[in-house]
N, C-alpha and C positions, 0 to 999 in steps of 0.2 A: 848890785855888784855883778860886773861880769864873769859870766862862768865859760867861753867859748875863746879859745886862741888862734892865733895867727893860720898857722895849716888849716888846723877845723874851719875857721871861717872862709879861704880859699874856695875848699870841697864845698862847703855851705852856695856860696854864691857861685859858680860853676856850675853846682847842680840845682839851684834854683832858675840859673839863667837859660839849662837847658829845660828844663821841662817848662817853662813857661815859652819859650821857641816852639815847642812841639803846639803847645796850646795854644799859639797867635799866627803857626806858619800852615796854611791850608796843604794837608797830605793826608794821606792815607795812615799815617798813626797818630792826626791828631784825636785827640779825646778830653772831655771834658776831666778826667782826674791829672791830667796835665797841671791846672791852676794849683795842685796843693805845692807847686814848687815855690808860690808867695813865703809859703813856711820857713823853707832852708835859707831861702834870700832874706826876709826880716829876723831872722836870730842874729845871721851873722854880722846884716846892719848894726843891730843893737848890743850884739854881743853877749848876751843873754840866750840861754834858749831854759825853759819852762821844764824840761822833762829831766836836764842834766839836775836841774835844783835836786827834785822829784828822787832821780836814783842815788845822787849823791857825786855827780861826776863832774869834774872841773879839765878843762885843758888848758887854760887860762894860766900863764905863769905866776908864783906868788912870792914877792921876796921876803928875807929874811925877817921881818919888821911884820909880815902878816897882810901888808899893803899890794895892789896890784901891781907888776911890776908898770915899771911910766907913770904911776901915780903919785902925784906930789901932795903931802901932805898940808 
């Protein structure tokens, strides 16, 4: 079930896509904790992220029916 919506997943992949730039573009702020930007980029892939379950947090729309919204029965 996903739990990550449309804005959330924007920021998600933006700032996935920057920290791993940092991590593959040779400068003087590269760093190896750069690569944990894999994280914010494969939630929003999947739509899903692990910790929203965890706190109990959804940004994901839900319609009236309890189904995701775009979901076809």
């Amino acid at each position: 079930m996903k739990n990550v919506g449309g804005i959330d997943r924007i920021v998600r992949i933006i700032a996935g896509i920057a920290l791993l730039a940092v991590a593959l573009v040779p400068s003087e702020f590269q760093t190896p904790w750069a690569w944990i930007g894999v994280i914010p980029l494969g939630t929003a892939l999947i739509g899903w992220c692990p910790l929203y379950t965890v706190l109990g947090i959804r940004t994901c729309p839900v319609s009236a029916d309890g189904s995701e919204a775009g979901e076809s029965l």
